[in-house]
C-alpha angles and dihedrals in degrees: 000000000000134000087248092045092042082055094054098056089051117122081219141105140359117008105271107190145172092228116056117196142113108250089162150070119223081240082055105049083046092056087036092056088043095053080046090060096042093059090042094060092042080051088056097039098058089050094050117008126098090144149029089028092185099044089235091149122040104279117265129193087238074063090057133079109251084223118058117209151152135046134280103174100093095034101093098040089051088043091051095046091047101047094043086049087058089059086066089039090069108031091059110020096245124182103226152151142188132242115186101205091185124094122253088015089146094114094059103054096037086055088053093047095046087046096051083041097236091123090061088049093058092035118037099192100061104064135161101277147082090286097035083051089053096057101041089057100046095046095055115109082348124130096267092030151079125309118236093251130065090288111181082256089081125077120243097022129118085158122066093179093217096132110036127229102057103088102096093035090048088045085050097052094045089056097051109114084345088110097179104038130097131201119211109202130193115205115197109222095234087053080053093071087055125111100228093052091055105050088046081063085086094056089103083075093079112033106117108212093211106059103011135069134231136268107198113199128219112190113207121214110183091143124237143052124227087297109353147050125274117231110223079060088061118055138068125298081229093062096037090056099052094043088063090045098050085051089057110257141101111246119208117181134214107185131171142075102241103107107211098047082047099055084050089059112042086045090055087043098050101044088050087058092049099051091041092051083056095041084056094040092052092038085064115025087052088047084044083218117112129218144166116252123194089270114225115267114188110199107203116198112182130133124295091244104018122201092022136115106290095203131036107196101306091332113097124227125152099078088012131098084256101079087052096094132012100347097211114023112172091065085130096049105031123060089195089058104043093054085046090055092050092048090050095056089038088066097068091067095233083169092065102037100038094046106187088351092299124125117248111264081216082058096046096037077065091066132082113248131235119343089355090075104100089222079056113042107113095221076086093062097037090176082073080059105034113119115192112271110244112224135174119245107279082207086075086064105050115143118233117257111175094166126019115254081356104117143023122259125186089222096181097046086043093049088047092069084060101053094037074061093053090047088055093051091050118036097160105030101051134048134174116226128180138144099264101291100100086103096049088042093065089243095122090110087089095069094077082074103018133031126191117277116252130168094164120097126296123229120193100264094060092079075063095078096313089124087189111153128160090231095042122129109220120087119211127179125153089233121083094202089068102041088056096039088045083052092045095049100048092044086049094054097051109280144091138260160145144224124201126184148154105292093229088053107051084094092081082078101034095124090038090071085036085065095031082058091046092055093046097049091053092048086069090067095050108080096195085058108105111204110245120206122290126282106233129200122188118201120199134137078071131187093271101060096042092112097131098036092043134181095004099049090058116095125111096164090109082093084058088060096047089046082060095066127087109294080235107074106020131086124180118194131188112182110196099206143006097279096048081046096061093043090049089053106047083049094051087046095058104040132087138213104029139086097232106199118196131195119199131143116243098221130082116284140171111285118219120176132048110237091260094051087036082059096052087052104055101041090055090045097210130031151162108266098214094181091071089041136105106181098066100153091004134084108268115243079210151348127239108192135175150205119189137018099261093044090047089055097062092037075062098048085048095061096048094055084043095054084047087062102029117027095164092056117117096233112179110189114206125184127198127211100163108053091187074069094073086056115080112265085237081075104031140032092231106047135113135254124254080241095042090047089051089051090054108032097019122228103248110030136081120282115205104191119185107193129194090218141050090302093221079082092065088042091060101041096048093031089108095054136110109281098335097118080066095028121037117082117178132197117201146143110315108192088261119121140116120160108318142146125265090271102036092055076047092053097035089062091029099248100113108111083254093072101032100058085042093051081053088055089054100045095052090052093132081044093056105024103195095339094091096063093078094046092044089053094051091048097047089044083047098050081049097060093050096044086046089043080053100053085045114047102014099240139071123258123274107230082053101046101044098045123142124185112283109195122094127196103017094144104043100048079054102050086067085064091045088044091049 
């Protein structure tokens, strides 16, 4: 570049801005800097400060934390951006929140929310004077208090910017049938590098101007990262410009570092991107055709650490990494430092503005008032909002069993008439997102109430299935970040959804529920929190039906990662058939607080239980399936037990081969829905018993455990229990796959019913004595056939594909020994 285009990129000197215009009186721009330097001190405070709150006496190290930490970088850019969007609060009564897409934002919004007075409603103690102040500043980033994101302890906030690269997706999702609201969202230009930040870009393709509100974007360049330049900072305007462009908005810059000619210019910015976003909104709310407009974009340049030294001894700060974090860090060690870092704060006059320890009325008559403050608008705490979610009776959709494991049942499509039904109860509280896969999921049902939003352009064939429509309900992006950031964001702001992928790439948003989790959990120790809906996950297209994908698409450990959460706020289901399907699902839907995941196959499968006996299951969550037992009144010989529809299929299948050879044999079946059963109740709400473990599993004789997952996952959840570290004995997925038929992925990672009933053999070996060795080499030769047959014709064979349960009668020829 050249020296007059690397100028113009600078984060220094006079405003320099797209929109020109004088929003401000000079009395203005004097009250507007004072509230800036209200919330910067606070900023500092909060970093520093355990002591002398006020710096009425000259600053000490016994005033000082004896940790430093926290960061300060992006605090002044975030402040500047939230008090200058008040203004426009209350000059036009706007509905609006906040979302800091930087990490470690927490100082600036604290600051906001101490300033409009909302932090000392929710928290009493720490009010707005010498002593409250005290306290706000020493439990900030300090073991008892507050983390130095957004954490669910501040008020305002549904996004705790932790993890970077959720800002625009959670603001998105917040806006959403919310028609009046807008979302002002602050994107940190390192987020900005992320993956997930770059593909939410798009979701302007599919706000629909009619019935949703607005996020407006402020992208922050403040140049670096911890210890390295962003790279947004550092190109051209040209191609800053086009890039924003090409995404689909309109990009207007305020760039520079004086402050009065700043605050001019972002005044003047922001109100044109309000009354643009409006212009947009009644153009098309009063045509009643929507469109989508080049959305407003503001690109904010000002120093990383604005308003600081810029320069510590021969070391720059101010518009350097440096000032990300702590900006002096040696306060404790170094006299120079720590009277620089007093004259620094003291700058910022906290003995005028912050008369006797109360905050200036001159600085509280600039904020907005009630619900209007952005640290106080309820769509932040969307429990506050959540109305329960209407849905029809799941009962109306059972599926017909005549016979258990007696006929075929398509579960997913089945299950996709009931939530077309949900969608049609409730056409502006619950939405469907998923990264285009509803429709291979066999999920297409829900069209008949809800196509895919589209706001892109529309060519002749989509009118041929396309089911494309600008007020549809289903969200689809081939990007699972901002599905389920699209999904967080709209549960956190007060409404219901569900997401629903490909079970081996769920992955992709493994740490995304982690945080989602974190922020749940956290929720549960603030009691102004109120809990929003659940945050449900169905997983179908899973690991056992990947025979024409192949390797890469088996994977279902993403049930280790949710395990690992806390046992408050995570549910795993595992419905075994359609029935058990539909009962899992209308529980996940109305309930709240947690992330429900659900693990179901999309193709057709056996169906076992009747809707009233499907009920009872699930609601127990494991049981004793007495219908494919033979030890009704007697002591099992063993127990074949089962997680998951396809894996209960082939224990099935195991203990029919197992009663051919041994009629005589005591089978129990158990199934198991709710896989937290299998934990002790001591760790988890939902666990068993030890007594109730030893009724079901026994305590002495042999488990065979076929697992739709990696089976270490059993074995850690059930390693504390009665006998199971003899006993149990568990088949899952075992990394080994290529492109086989149903049974050969099942032999390959011994889980077919092959392997299974001869694992049991082997197991009752003091039970059959010798007699099993016949019945173990048929089996083996047996399981060779079909894996050969495989290789061969590509398909499995079809005496063994199409079984059904053949037995008739089992229960009732063992009620006769439990009644006598």
């Amino acid at each position: 570049m050249s020296d007059k285009e690397l100028e113009s990129i600078s984060a220094f000197g006079p405003a320099r801005a797209t929109v020109k215009g004088t929003a401000l009186s000079e009395d203005e721009i004097k009250k507007y800097n004072d509230f800036f330097k209200a919330s910067l001190y606070l900023s500092l405070g909060m970093i520093y400060l355990r002591k002398n709150p006020l710096l009425k006496e000259p600053l000490k190290k016994e005033h000082l934390k004896a940790r430093l930490l926290g960061h300060f970088g992006s605090a002044p850019g975030q402040i500047f951006t939230y008090m200058h969007f008040n203004r426009l609060i209350k000059k036009y009564d706007l509905d609006a929140f906040f979302i800091s897409g930087p990490g470690h934002g927490a100082p600036a919004v604290l600051s906001q929310a101490y300033l409009e007075g909302t932090y000392s409603e929710v928290y009493p103690d720490m009010s707005e004077d010498e002593e409250g102040m005290r306290k706000f500043f020493k439990q900030f980033s300090f073991p008892g208090g507050v983390g130095s994101h957004a954490t669910p302890e501040t008020p305002g906030s549904i996004h705790e910017g932790g993890e970077l690269g959720y800002s625009i997706s959670h603001a998105f999702g917040a806006v959403f049938d919310h028609p009046d609201l807008i979302a002002l969202t602050m994107v940190g230009d390192g987020e900005a590098e992320t993956g997930p930040l770059a593909t939410s870009w798009h979701s302007t393709k599919f706000l629909n101007p009619i019935t949703d509100g607005a996020v407006l974007p402020v992208l922050h360049l403040n140049g670096y990262k911890i210890n390295n330049p962003t790279v947004l900072a550092r190109i051209s305007h040209r191609e800053l410009k086009n890039l924003f462009i090409g995404y689909g908005y309109q990009p207007y810059f305020v760039e520079g570092d004086d402050t009065e000619s700043m605050h001019q210019a972002m005044a003047a910015t922001l109100e044109h991107c309000v009354l643009e976003i409006r212009k947009y909104q009644k153009q098309a709310r009063e045509s009643g055709k929507p469109f989508r407009p080049l959305w407003p974009v503001v690109i904010l340049r000002t120093p990383k650490g604005w308003t600081g030294p810029r320069r510590i001894d021969d070391k720059y700060l101010e518009g350097y990494w440096r000032a990300h974090q702590v900006p002096i860090t040696d306060v404790h060690e170094n006299p120079d430092h720590l009277k620089l870092l007093e004259s620094w704060m003291r700058s910022y006059e906290p003995d005028r503005l912050f008369a006797d320890g109360q905050v200036s009325q001159d600085l509280k008559a600039l904020c907005p008032t009630g619900n209007r403050r952005m640290s106080a608008n309820p769509v932040a705490n969307g429990g506050i909002l959540r109305k329960p979610l209407r849905v029809p009776d799941f009962r109306d959709y059972a599926l017909k069993v005549d016979k258990p494991a007696g006929t075929m049942g398509a579960s997913m499509q089945n299950m996709a008439k009931y939530l077309r039904d949900v969608i049609a109860l409730n056409p502006t509280n619950f939405r469907l997102f998923g990264p285009d896969e509803t429709e291979s999921n066999k999920l297409a049902g829900v069209y008949e109430t809800g196509k895919k939003v589209w706001m892109g352009e529309y060519f002749e064939e989509d009118d041929d299935g396309g089911n494309l429509s600008p007020a549809g309900r289903v969200m689809e992006m081939l990007s699972e970040h901002t599905c389920e950031g699209w999904l967080e964001g709209y549960v956190l702001s007060g409404r219901h959804g569900l997401l629903n992928s490909y079970e081996p790439f769920i992955h992709v948003i493994d740490s995304m529920v982690n945080q989602h989790c974190k922020w749940l959990e956290k929720c549960l120790e603030v009691e102004w929190r109120v809990k929003v809906a659940s945050l449900n996950i169905l997983l179908t297209a899973v690991v056992w039906r990947q025979d024409h994908n192949g390797f890469t698409h088996q994977d279902p450990g993403f049930l280790d990662v949710v395990a690992n959460k806390s046992p408050e706020v995570v549910r795993i289901y595992l419905p075994p058939d359609g029935n058990c399907l539909l009962s899992c699902m209308d529980h996940c839907l109305r309930s709240s607080g947690y992330v429900n995941v659900v693990v179901a196959d999309k193709q057709e499968h056996l169906q076992y239980l009747r809707m009233q006996d499907a009920i009872v299951h699930c609601t127990k969550g494991i049981g004793i399936w007495p219908q494919f037992s033979t030890d009704v009144g007697a002591e099992p010989d063993v127990v074949m037990a089962s997680c998951g529809d396809i894996a209960t299929h082939e224990s099935l299948a195991a203990i029919d081969l197992l009663l051919q050879h041994f009629p005589e044999l005591k089978v129990r079946c158990v199934n198991v829905v709710d896989l937290f059963k299998l934990i002790s109740h001591i760790d988890h709400p939902h666990g068993l018993t030890d007594a109730e473990w030893v009724s079901t599993f026994t305590a002495d004789r042999p488990v065979i455990f076929n697992f739709h997952s990696y089976p270490w996952l059993v074995h850690r959840l059930s390693y504390k229990r009665p006998g199971a570290s003899k006993h149990l004995h568990v088949r899952g997925y075992k990394e080994k796959g290529n492109i086989d038929t149903p049974l050969e992925l099942a032999i390959r990672n011994q889980t077919d019913r092959f392997s299974l009933a001869m694992d049991a053999i082997d197991r009752l070996g003091d039970r059959l004595g010798n007699r099993g060795a016949a019945a173990r080499e048929a089996l083996h030769s047996a399981q060779i056939k079909a894996r050969n047959q495989a290789f061969e014709d590509g398909i499995d064979p079809a005496f063994l594909k199409n079984w059904i349960w053949p037995h008739t009668g089992l229960l009732q020829r063992s009620i006769p020994k439990l009644m006598g």
